[in-house]
N, C-alpha and C positions, 0 to 999 in steps of 0.2 A: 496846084497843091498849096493849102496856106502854110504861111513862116509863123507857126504858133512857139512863143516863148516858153511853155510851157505844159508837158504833154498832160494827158487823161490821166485823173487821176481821184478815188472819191477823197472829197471835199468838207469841211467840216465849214457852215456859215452859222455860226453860233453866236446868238448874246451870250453878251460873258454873264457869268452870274446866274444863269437859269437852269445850267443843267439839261442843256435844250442844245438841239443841231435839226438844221436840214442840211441832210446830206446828199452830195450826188457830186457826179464828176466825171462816170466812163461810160461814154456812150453803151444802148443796150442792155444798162442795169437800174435803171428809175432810181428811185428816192426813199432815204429813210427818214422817216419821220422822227426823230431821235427827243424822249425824254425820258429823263433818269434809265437810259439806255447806253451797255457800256459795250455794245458792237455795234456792226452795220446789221442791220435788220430791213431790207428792200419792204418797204409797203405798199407804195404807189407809184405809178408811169408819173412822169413831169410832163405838163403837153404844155407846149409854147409854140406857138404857131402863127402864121400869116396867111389868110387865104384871099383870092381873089374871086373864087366862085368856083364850080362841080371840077373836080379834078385838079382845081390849081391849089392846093395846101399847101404850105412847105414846112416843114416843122424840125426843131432840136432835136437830135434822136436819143433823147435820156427816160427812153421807155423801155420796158424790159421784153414786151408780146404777152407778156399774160393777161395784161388788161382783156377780158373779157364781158358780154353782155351780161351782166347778174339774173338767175331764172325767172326773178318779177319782172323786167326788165322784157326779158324776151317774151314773157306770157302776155304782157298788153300787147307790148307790138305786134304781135301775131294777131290778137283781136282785134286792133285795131288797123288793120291789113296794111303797118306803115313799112314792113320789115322787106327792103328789097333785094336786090339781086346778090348785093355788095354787105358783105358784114360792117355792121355799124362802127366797130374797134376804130381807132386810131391808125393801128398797123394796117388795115386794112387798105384806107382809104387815102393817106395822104402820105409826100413824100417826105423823107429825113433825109437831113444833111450829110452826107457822106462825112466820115469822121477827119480827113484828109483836107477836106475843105472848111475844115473851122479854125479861126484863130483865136486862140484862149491868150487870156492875160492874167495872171493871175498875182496879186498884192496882200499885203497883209489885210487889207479892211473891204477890196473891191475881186470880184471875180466875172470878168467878161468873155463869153463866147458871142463870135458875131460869124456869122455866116450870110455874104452877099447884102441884102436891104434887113435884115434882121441880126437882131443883137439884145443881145439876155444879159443883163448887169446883176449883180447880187450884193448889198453891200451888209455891212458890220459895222459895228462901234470897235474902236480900238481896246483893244483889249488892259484896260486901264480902269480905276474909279478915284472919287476923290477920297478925303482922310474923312470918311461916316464916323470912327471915331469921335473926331472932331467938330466934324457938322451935324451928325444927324442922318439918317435917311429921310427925313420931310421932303415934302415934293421940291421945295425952293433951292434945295442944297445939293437935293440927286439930279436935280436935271431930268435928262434923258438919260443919265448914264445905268439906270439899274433897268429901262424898257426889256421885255425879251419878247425881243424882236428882231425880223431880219426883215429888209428891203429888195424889193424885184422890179426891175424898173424895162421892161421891152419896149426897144426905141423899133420904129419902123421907118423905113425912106420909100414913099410912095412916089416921088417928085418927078419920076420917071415914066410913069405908068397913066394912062387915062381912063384908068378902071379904080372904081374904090376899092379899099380891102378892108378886112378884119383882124385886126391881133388878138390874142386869146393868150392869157397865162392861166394851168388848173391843174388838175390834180385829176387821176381816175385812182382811188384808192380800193386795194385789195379786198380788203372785210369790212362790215359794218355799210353805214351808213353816214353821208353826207345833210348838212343843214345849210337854209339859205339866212345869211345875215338881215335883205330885207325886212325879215320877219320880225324882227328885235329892234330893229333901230334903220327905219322906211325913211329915206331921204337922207340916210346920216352915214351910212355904209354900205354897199354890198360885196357880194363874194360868194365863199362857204367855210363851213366851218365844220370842225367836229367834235360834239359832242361841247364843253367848254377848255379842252385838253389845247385845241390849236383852231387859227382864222385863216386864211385868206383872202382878204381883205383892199377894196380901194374905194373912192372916195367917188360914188355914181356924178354921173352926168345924163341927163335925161338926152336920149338919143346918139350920146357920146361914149357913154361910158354905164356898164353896169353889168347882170351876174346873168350866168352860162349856167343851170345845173337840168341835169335831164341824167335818166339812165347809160343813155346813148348819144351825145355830143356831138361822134364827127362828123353826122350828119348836116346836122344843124352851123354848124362854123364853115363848112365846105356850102352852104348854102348862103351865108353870113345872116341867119335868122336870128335873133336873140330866142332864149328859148330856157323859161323859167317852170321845170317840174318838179314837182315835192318829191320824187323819188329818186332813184338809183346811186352810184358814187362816185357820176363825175360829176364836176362843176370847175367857175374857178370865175375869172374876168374878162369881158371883151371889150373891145373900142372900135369905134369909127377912123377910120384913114382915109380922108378927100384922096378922089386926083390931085398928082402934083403938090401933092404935100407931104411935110414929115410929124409923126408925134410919137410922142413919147407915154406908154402906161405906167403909172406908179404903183403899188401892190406893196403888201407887207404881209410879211407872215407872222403874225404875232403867237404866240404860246401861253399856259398859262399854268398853275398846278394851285390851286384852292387848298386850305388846311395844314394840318398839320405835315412838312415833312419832313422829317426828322425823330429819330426816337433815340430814349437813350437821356438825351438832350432834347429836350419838345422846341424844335423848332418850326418858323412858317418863314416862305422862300421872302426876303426882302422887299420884291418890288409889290405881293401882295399888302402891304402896307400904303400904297399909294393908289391900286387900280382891283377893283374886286371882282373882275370879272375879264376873260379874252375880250370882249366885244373893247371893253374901257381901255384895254393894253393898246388894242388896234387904232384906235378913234386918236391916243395920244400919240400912237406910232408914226399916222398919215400925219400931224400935225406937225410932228419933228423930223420931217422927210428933209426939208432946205437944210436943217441946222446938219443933219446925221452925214447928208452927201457930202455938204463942207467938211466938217470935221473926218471924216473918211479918207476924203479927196486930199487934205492936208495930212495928215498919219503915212498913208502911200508915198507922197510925193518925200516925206520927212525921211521914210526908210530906204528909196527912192536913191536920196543923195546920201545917205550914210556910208560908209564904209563896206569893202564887202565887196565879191564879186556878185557877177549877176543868180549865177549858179545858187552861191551860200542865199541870197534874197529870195530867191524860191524857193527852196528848204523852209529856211525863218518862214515864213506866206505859209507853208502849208502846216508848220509845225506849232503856231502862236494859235492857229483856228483849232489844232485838237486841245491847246492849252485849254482855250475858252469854253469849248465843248464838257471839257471834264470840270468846270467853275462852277458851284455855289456861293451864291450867299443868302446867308440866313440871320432871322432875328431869335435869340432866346429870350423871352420879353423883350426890355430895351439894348440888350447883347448884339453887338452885332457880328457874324463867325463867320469865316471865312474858311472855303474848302475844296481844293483840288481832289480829286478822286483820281483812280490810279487804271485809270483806263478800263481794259476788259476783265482785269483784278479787283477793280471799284475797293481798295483800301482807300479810308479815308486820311487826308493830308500824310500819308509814308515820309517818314521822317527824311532819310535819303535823298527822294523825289526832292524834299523843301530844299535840301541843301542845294542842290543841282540849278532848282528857278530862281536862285539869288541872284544872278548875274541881272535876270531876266525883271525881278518884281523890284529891287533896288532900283533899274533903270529907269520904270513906268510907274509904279505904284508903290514906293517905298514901306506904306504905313500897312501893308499888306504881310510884310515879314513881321512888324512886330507884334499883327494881330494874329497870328501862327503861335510868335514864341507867350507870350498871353497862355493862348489856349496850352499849349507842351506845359510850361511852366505851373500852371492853374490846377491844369488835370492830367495831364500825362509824363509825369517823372516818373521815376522809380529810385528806389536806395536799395542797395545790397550789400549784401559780404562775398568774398572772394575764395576763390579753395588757388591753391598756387603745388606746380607739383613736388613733389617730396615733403609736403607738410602737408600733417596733416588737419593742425588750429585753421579753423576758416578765417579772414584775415578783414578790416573793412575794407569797405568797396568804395560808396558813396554817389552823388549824383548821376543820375542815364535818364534816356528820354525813349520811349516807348516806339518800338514801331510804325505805329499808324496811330489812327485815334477811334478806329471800329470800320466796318465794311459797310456797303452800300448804301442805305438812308441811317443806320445804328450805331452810335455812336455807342463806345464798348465802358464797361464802369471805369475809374479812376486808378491807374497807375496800370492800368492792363490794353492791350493791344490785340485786334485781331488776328495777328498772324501768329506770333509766335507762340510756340509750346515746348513744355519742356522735354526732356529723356529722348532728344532728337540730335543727332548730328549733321545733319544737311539741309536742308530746304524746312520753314517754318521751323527753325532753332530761332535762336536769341541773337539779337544785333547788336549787343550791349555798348560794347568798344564803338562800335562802328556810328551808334545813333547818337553816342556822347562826344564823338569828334563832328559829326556833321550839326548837334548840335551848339559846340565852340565855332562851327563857323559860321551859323544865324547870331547869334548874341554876339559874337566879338564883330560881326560885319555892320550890323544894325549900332552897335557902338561906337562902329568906325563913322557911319553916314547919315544917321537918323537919332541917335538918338540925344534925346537931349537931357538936360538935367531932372527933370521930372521924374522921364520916362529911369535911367540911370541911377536914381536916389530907392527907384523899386524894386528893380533888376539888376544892380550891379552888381549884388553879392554873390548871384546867380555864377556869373564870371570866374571865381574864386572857386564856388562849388565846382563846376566843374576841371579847372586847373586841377584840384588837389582828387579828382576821381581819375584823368588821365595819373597822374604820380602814384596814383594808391595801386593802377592796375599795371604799374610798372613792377615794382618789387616793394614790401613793408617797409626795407630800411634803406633811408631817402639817399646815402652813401652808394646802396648800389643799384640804382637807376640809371638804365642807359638810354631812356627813351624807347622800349619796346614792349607791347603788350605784353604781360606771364600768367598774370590774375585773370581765372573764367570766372564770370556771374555764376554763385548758384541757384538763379535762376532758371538755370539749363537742367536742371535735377542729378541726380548720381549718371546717368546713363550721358547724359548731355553734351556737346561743345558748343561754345559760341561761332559763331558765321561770319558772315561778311553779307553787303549785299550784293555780292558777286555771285549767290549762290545759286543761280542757274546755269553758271558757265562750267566752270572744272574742279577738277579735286588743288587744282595750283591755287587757286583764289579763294577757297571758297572758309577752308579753317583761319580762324579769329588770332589766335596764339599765334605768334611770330611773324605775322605776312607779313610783306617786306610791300605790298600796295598801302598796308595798315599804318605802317614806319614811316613809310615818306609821307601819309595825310595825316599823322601826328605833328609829325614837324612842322605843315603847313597849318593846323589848326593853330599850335604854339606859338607862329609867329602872329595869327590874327587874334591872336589874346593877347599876346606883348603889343600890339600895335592898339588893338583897344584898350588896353588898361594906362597907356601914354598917354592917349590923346585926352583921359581923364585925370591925368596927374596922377594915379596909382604907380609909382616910381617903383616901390620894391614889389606888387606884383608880377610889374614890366620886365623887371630883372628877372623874376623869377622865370616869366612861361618864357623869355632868352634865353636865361641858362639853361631849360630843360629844352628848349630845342637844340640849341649848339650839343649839347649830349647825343641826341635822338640823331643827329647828322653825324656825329662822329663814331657813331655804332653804325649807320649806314657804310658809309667811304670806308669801317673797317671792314664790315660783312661783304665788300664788293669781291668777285673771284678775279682777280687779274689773269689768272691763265685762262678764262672763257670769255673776257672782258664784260661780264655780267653781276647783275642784282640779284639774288637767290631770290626765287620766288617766296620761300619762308625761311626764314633764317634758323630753326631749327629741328628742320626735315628736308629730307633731300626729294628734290623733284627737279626734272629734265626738262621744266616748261622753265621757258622763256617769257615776261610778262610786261606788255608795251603800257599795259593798265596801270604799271606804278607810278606813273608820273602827275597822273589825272589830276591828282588831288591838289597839285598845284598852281590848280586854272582859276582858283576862288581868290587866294591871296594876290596873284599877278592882274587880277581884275580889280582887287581894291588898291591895286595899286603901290603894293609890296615888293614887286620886282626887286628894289636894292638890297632888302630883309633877304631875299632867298639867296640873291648872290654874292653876302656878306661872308656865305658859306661857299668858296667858289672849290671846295675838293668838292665837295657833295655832286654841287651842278656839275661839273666836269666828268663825273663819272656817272652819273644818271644821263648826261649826253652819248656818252660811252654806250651803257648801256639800253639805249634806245638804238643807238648805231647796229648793236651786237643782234636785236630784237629785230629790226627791219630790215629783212631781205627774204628773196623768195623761197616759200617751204616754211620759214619761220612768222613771223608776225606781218608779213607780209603775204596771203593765201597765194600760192601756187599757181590754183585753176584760174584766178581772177583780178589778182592783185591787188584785194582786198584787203581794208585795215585786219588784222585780228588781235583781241585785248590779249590773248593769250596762245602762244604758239601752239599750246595742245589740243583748242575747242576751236570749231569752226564758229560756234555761238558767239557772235557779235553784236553790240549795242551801238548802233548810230551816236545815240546822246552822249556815251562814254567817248565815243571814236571821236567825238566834235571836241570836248575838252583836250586831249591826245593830240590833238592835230592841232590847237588855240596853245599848247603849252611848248611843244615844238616849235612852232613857229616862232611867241613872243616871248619867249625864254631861252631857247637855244639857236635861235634865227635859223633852226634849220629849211633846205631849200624842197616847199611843197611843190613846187611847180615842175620843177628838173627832177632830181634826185627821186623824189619821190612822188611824181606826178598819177600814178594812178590810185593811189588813196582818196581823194578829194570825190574826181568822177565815180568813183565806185561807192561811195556813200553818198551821193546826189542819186545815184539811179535805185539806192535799196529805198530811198523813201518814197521814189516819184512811180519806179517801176516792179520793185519785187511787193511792194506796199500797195501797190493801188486799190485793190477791191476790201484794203481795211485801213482806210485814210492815212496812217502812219502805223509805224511796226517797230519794238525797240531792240526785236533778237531775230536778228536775222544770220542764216549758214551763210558762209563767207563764201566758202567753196561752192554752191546749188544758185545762190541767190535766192533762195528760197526763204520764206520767212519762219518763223518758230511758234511764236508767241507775242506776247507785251502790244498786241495789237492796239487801234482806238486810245495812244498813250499821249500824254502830255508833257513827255521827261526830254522831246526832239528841243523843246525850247531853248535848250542850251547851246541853239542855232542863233540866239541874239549876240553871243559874244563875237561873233564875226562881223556883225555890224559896229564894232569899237564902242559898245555904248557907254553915257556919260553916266556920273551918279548923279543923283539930287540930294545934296548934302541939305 
């Protein structure tokens, strides 16, 4: 049995930036061809293979058994009396790896299964770009970094053997039809390809190396014949393998999407800017094969030695490749936009989500948050007035940031959001409070790390707006503010409440007004606007978003129950949930490095230690059946990405003991991503109690699996 590091599990191998995945990863489930696709959608068998002649095949077993012969397919071969005893399929004819005997590796930039003299490599570009801003996207300044493309590289070890063999990397896809590359570009490419959406792609060698396509394939690899027919939907690459030799195939899967895509916003995908065509993505692809391995090989090794157990490193590895999967970038003329989509939701950049990849894009790609807050800032604010209750003058409001920025390629008009609406109470209500704290902590982080006078002579007053929309939705008169939500958006309409974005777990989290999750990411917001308005010399700003936090903490540690030694879920409505989710919000500021800001306040921290004490044990926020994180004592609906923050805020704020104390937290949220997740690459609501998943499938919000790598900023 192999010692594999890392079990089955679908895989997202994505260029960042394209909106593009090949995906695959559990034996017996083949491969999604994933563009502008915001689930696993199986399309094709993966066939990767080694044969030494009739009978000896061995192949990866990431085929699903559907592949079958297409009816044109079987209607020549019948005419042509070639159809023999043996069905042509794959499954038919050749053996698969027992899943038991394969050792997978899995990294953030590399994914290897190797089984005996065979081994399937897949690499990635780190999920990073440089400041386009700044340079441009011209071919001299992007590099390779905007290619979308993935690498497949099948080593074979012959060195053993006095027989020659054949390697084969290809594709049998479900519908349509396959194309050969020689036909476009004879001596310069082969493979196949389809349609110009996607290539399979390597770099021919006359007699060495070059393309596989026929209706029916396994015949022909089980024969080791090369075998070029203009029809059916398999194909892919073969190579020569001497006796007593080893080599290596290189392949690339390049992708492509021509035109407009984007509306709303009339954009086209960036890298078409430099390549007009799949075959041109491919030909650049093969070309940046040395440079892509290196940089790969180094990215791995770099996260590798970072901080972190092994555990947390496989998480990050599987949850950086759905980041990259949900990545656009695009140009609107000379604009360059940048856009995470929101998994099997596909809202575009969720303002939430942005708060959460801070830790993550500050690390890798700084200039990536400020072209977020650009876009919010540009076109997606909002202003309003306030209804507060027993009055009944509507009251001002003042700056908030929209939800999302529109759903799947559409970007939605100016100040409006695709999700929310009004005269609703639950789910698709207004995030108002909530999108205007997570946007104090993009602006005040980005003025903590990146920004500079420039950038800060445009947007700093931005800073200001927002301080005085958190005071405005405290109470009208500044005397009696305590730092807690009172003022709803009437944006919400007469029928309306505002939300949280808690709003698929309970009725504990989910209302806007009073939560006590709301309270404590006030005060941590507060403190990253006092911490940004310092480091710019704004002295009586600074003072000011302090003293509205020292408020906000001292209405906390009053609202604490000592007889229950708990935080009210809302401070004013009674509810019997327990809520481990309050702390979360202050995994942003302890990552910029505010740590001494939080515990300047040491009643507060003291009793939010308390109460996480009071929250974690079994039955309560600790599940029962499994010993699983839960945000909220009364949902078994649990979020990995929140549980990650939870468990980062714990540890480097209250040193409490994950390993002992609370040792089956950790394991139980490594196996909802690797094991209750497997057949939809990541999952961000998973039953605590079932292990079962929910929803938030194909999501990008795991990334907040980088904070356990300790990572540095780039100031």
């Amino acid at each position: 049995m192999a010692n594999r590091s890392t079990p089955f599990f679908m895989t997202h191998h994505a260029p960042p930036g394209a909106w593009s995945s090949l995906t695959f990863g559990v034996p017996g489930q083949g491969v999604s061809l994933n563009q502008e696709v915001n689930e696993v959608d199986i399309s094709a068998d993966l066939l990767v293979a080694v044969s030494r002649g009739p009978g000896r095949v061995r192949a990866l077993p990431f085929v699903t058994g559907a592949s079958a012969l297409d009816p044109e397919t079987l209607q020549r071969e019948a005419a042509a009396g070639t159809l023999d005893a043996r069905p042509n399929a794959p499954r038919s004819r050749w053996s698969f790896a027992p899943e038991d005997e394969i050792t997978r590796a899995l990294g953030p930039c590399s994914d290897q299964y190797t089984w005996e003299d065979l081994s399937l490599t897949v690499r990635q570009r780190p999920c990073e770009f440089p400041d386009f801003e700044k340079t441009g996207v011209q071919k001299g300044a992007a590099g390779h970094s905007l290619l979308p493309a993935v690498w497949l590289e099948l080593s074979i070890d012959n060195r053993a053997s006095k027989d020659p063999a054949m390697g084969f990397i290809g594709l049998s896809i479900f519908k349509n039809r396959l194309r050969t590359l020689d036909l476009t570009h004879p001596g310069k490419l082969c493979g196949v390809a389809y349609s110009d959406r996607w290539a399979l792609a390597a770099v021919p060698v006359p007699g060495a190396v070059g393309t596989m396509r026929d209706g029916a394939i396994a015949r022909h690899i089980e024969q080791m014949r090369p075998a070029m027919e203009h029809k059916g939907r398999e194909g892919g690459v073969w190579c020569r393998v001497p006796p007593g030799a080893r080599r290596t195939l290189t392949c690339v899967l390049a992708f492509y999407r021509g035109g407009v895509a984007t509306q709303g916003v009339k954009g086209v995908y960036a890298y078409s800017a430099h390549w007009p065509e799949v075959e041109a993505v491919a030909l650049a692809a093969l070309s940046a094969t040395r440079a892509v391995k290196a940089e790969a090989e180094a990215h791995d090794r770099m996260i590798a030695a970072a901080g972190g157990t092994g555990e947390q490193k496989a998480v990050f590895a599987q949850a950086v490749r759905a980041y990259a999967a949900n990545t656009q970038m695009t140009l609107a003329g000379k604009k360059v936009l940048y856009t995470v989509l929101e998994g099997m939701y596909c809202w575009r950049n969720t303002m939430d989500l942005c708060a959460d990849h801070l830790p993550f894009e500050l690390w890798r790609s700084p200039w990536l948050v400020r072209n977020l807050l650009d876009q919010f800032l540009d076109r997606y604010t909002t202003r309003d007035r306030l209804r507060f209750p027993g009055q009944k003058a509507a009251r001002p409001g003042g700056l908030s940031f929209t939800h999302d920025m529109g759903s799947y390629t559409t970007y939605t008009p100016p100040g409006t959001s695709g999700y929310e609406q009004p005269g609703i109470t639950g789910c698709y209500s207004y995030m108002t409070q909530e999108e205007l704290l997570n946007g104090a902590f993009l602006l005040g982080a980005y003025a903590l790390t990146g920004g500079d006078k420039t950038w800060w002579a445009k947007r700093g007053k931005a800073l200001v707006s927002v301080l005085d929309s958190m005071e405005n939705r405290d109470h009208p008169v500044a005397a009696q503010r305590d730092g807690i939500m009172k003022g709803e958006s009437l944006l919400v309409g007469e029928s309306g409440a505002e939300i949280t974005s808690y709003d698929a777990l309970d009725h504990s989290l989910m209302a806007a007004r009073g939560n006590g999750y709301l309270a404590v990411k006030t005060f941590a917001a507060a403190l990253v606007l006092q911490a940004a308005f310092a480091r710019h010399g704004k002295k009586t700003e600074a003072a000011r978003a302090g003293a509205y936090a020292a408020r906000c903490a001292a209405t906390l540690e009053k609202a604490f129950d000592e007889s229950k030694a708990i935080l009210p879920a809302n401070l004013y409505s009674q509810s019997e949930s327990r809520v481990a989710a309050a702390v979360e919000g202050l995994a942003v500021p302890l990552f910029l490095g505010l740590k001494k800001a939080i515990t300047a306040h040491p009643g507060l921290v003291e009793k939010l230690k308390r109460h996480l004490h009071t929250c974690l044990v079994p039955g309560q926020c600790i599940d029962a059946a499994t010993g699983g994180l839960r945000l909220s004592s009364t949902s078994p609906n649990t979020w990995p990405s929140k549980g990650i923050l939870v468990l980062y805020v714990m540890e480097n704020l209250f040193s409490m003991d994950l390993k002992g104390r609370y040792g089956s937290l950790l394991p139980e949220l490594v196996a909802w991503c690797q094991v209750s997740a497997k057949d939809v690459t990541v999952s961000d609501q998973i039953l605590s109690d079932t292990r079962k998943t929910k929803g938030a499938h194909y999501y990008p919000r795991i990334v907040t699996a980088a904070l356990w790598l300790k990572p540095t900023l780039k100031n």
